[in-house]
C-alpha positions in Angstrom: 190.2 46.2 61.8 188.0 46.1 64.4 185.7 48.8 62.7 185.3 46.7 59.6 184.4 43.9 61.4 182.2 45.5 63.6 180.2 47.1 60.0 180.1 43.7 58.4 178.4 42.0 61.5 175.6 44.9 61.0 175.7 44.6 57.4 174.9 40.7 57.8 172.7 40.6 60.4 170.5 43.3 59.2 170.6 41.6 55.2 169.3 38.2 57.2 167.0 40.0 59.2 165.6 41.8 56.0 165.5 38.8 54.3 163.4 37.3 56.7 161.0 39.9 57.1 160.3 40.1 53.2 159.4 36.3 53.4 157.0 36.6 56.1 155.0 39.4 54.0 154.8 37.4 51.2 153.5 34.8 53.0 151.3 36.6 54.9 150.3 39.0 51.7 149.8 41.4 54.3 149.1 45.2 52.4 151.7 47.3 52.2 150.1 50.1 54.9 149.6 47.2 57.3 151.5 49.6 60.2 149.1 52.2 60.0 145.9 49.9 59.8 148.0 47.9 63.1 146.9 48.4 66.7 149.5 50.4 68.4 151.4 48.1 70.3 154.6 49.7 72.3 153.3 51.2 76.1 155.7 54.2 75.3 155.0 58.0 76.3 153.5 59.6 73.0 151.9 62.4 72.8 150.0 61.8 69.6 149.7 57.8 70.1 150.9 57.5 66.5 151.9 53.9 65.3 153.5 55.6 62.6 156.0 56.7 65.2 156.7 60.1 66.3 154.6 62.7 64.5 157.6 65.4 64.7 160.4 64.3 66.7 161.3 61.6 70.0 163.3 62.5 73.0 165.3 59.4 74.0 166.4 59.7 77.4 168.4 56.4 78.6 171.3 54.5 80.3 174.3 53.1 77.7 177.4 51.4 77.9 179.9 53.2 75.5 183.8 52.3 75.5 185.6 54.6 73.6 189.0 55.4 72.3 190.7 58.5 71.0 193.7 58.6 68.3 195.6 61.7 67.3 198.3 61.5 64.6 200.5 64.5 64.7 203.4 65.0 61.7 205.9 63.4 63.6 203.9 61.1 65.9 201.0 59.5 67.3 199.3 58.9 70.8 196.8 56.3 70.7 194.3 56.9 73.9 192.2 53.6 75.6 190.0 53.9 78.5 191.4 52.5 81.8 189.0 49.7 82.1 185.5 48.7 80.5 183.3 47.9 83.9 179.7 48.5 83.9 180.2 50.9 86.3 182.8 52.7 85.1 181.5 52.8 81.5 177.3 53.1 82.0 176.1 56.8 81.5 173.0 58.4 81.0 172.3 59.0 77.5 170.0 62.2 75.8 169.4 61.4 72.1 167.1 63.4 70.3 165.5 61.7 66.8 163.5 62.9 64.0 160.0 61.7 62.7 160.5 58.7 60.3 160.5 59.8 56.5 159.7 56.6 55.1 160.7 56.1 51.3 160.1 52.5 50.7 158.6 49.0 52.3 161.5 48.6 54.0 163.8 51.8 53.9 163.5 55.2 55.1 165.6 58.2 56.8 165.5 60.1 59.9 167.7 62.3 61.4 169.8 61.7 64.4 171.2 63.7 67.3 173.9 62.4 69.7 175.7 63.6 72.6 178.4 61.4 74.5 181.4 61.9 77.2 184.6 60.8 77.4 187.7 59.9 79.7 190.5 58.1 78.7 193.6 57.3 81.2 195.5 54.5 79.2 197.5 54.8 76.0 198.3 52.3 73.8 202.0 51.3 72.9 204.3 49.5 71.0 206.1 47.2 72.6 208.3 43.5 71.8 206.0 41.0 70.7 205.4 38.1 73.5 203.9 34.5 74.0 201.4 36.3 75.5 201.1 39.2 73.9 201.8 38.6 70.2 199.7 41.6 68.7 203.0 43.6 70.6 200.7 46.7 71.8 199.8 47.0 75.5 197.4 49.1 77.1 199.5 51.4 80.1 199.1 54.5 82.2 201.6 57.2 81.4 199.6 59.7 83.5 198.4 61.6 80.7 194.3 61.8 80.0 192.2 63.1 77.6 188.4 63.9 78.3 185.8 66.0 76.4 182.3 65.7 74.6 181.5 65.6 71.5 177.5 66.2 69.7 177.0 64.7 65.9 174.2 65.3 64.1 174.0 62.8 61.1 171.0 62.1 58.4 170.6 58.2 59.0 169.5 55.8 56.2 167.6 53.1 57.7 166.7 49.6 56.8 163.2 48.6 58.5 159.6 48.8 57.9 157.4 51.8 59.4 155.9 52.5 62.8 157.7 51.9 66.0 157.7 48.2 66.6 160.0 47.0 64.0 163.4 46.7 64.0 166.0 49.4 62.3 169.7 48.7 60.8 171.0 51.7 60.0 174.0 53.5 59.2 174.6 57.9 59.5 176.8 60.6 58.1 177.0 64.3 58.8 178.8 67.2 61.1 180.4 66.6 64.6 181.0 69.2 67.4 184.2 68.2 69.5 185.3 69.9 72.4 188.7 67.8 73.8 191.5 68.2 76.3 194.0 66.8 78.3 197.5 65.5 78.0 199.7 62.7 75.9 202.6 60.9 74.9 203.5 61.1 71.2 206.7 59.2 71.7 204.8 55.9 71.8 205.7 55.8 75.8 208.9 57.1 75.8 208.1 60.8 75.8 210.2 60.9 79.4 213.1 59.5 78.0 213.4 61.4 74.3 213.2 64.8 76.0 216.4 64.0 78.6 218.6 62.8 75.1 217.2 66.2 73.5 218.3 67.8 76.8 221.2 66.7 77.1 222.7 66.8 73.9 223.4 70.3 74.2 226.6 72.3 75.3 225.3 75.1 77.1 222.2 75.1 79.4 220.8 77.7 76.8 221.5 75.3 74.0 219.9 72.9 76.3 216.3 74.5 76.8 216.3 75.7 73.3 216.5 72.3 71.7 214.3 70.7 74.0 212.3 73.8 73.1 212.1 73.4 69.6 211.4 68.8 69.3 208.6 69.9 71.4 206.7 72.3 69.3 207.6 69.9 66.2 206.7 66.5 68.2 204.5 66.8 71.1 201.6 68.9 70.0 200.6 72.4 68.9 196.6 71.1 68.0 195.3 74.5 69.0 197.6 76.2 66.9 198.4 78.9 70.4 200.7 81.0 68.4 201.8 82.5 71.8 202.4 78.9 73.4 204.8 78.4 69.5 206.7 81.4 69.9 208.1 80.7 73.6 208.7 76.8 72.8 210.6 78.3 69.4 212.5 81.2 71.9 213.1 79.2 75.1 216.0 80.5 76.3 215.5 83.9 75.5 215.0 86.3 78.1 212.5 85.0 80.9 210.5 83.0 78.1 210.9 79.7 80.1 209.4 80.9 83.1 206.8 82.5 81.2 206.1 79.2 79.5 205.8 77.6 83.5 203.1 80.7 84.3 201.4 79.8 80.9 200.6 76.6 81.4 199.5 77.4 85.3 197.3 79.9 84.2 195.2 78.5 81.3 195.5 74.8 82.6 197.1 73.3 79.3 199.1 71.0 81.8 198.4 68.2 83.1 197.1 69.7 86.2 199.6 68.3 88.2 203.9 67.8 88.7 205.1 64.7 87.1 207.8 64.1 90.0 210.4 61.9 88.0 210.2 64.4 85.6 210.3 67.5 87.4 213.4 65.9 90.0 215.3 64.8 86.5 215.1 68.3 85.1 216.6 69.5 88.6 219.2 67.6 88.6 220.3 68.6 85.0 220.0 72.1 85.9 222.6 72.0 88.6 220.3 74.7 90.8 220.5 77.5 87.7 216.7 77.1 87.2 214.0 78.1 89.5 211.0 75.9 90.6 209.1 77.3 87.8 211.5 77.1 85.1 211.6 73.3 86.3 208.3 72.9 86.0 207.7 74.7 82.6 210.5 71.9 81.4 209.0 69.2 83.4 205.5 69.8 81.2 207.3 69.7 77.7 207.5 65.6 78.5 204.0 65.1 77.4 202.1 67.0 74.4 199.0 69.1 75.3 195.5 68.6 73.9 193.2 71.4 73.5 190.8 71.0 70.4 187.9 72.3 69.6 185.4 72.3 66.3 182.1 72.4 64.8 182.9 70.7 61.9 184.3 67.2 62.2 182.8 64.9 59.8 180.8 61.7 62.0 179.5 58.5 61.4 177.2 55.9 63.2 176.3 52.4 62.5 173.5 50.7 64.7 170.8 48.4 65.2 168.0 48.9 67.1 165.1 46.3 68.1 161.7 47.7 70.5 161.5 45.8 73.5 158.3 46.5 75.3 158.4 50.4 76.6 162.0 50.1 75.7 164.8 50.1 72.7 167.7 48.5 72.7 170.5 49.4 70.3 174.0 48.2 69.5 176.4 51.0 67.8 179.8 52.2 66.4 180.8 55.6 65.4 182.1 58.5 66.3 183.9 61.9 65.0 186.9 62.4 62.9 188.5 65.5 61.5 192.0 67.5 60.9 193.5 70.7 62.9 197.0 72.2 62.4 198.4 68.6 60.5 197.0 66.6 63.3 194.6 63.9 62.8 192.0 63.2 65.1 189.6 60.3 65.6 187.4 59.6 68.2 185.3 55.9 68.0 182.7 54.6 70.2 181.5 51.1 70.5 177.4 52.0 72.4 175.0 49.1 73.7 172.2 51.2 74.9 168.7 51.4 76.7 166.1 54.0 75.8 162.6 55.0 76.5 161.4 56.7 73.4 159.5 60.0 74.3 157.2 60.7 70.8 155.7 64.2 70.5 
């Protein structure tokens, strides 16, 4: 909803904006190469001093305010990950965009292409809960102590609307290739990953019976994204041999944990055990309460909607976008909401 919204706004505001600037040329029956016959105008580092605007590409080094969230759909269920809080000081990173020259096909239209490069952390999921007075959308932002954090680099052909050189606005809107690289931890139970796992736990006879069908929901529920085929066969085989511990030395070793002991977790798996277990088994049971992510790719498709308006030896720029793709039957999209602050570098 809030990304259709956010596209219309640009849409209109851009068709307004367009609309003005076609009246004031005919008004002003200014020619149609009036930016290259113009006095170059922005006090911006160029190397060529071109009011055309870059002569090869621009290096856009800046400060931006970027909220972002993260959803993953699995086959059987969904974690929905929000950032903590959106503070200035929190959310304000340095930004590295790299741009194109301007291929300009029209008056008003033209392409470019874009490169863009942003971080992530997100400590908060998103849950269902009993619609309120208060809160009658009935979802509500809390920490489960899971996280996921990563990067991600798109690289998308933009379709501009705006007249050439660099001191005129630009609505615009991308689509190309994304490179993701994105870890960390979370709930697919829709906050109840803690309590699911002790019914699964529980409802078996034997302690065997026990780890194997906690075993088992976990590989179907809680998240195989990198498709670990070693990480699959000891969740299918739990009980079998010394695979649990394994599992606990697994997780240790290549950090797909949460880095950390969940303690009402780990104490409630201690107590079910009834001392059979040893500190590691506990833990490799304790970890299966929230599903590990550990994705990586090249080829997530990306968008990016924006405006962008020259302010003196500055651009400012509002924008929505982010990548999307599929790995192992598990959907994963990853939206930012950018107001930015850049100093074009033109060579």
């Amino acid at each position: 909803m809030f990304k259709n919204s956010f596209i219309w706004i640009l849409f209109l505001f851009g068709f307004s904006l367009y609309s003005q600037v076609v009246q004031e040329e005919k008004i002003e029956n200014k020619p149609t190469n009036s930016v290259l016959d113009s006095k170059y105008k922005r006090k911006i580092i160029s190397v060529f001093n071109e009011p055309s605007g870059a002569r090869y590409f621009s290096i856009n080094p800046g400060v931006q305010f970027i909220s972002s969230s993260v959803d993953i759909v699995g086959p059987n269920g969904k974690a929905v990950m929000a950032e903590e809080t959106n503070s200035a000081s929190r959310n304000t990173k340095l930004m590295y965009d790299l741009k194109t020259k301007d291929w300009q096909i029209g008056e008003y239209w033209g392409v470019f292409v874009l490169n863009r490069n942003v971080s992530f952390l997100n400590t908060r999921q998103i849950i269902s809960v009993t619609p309120t007075v208060e809160n009658q959308n009935g979802k509500e932002n809390v920490d489960l102590q899971t996280e996921v954090k990563g990067t991600y680099s798109m690289l998308l052909p933009v379709l501009y609307l705006g007249k050439g050189g660099n001191d005129n606005f630009r609505i615009g809107m991308g689509f190309g290739v994304g490179s993701v690289n994105l870890q960390g931890t979370a709930d697919f139970n829709d906050g109840i990953g803690l309590f699911t796992n002790a019914v699964i736990f529980n409802s078996g006879n034997t302690l065997d019976n026990k780890i194997d069908n906690l075993g088992r929901y976990s590989l179907l529920t809680t998240g195989n994204i990198d498709g670990d085929p070693y990480k699959a066969y000891l969740l299918s085989n739990l009980s079998a041999g010394n695979n649990l511990e394994l599992l606990g030395a697994y997780s240790l070793l290549t950090g797909k944990s949460s880095g950390s002991i969940e303690p009402i977790s780990y104490l409630m798996f201690a107590a079910a055990a009834n001392g059979q277990l040893n500190p590691l088994e506990i833990y490799a049971l304790s970890t299966l309460s929230r599903g590990k992510v550990d994705s990586r790719t090249n080829y997530a498709k990306s968008y990016y909607f924006f405006y962008e308006l020259p302010l003196g030896p500055v651009t400012w720029r509002l924008g929505f976008g982010g990548p999307f793709y599929t790995q192992n039957n598990y959907t994963i999209d990853i939206s930012g909401f950018e107001m930015s602050l850049y100093t074009p570098i033109e060579i």
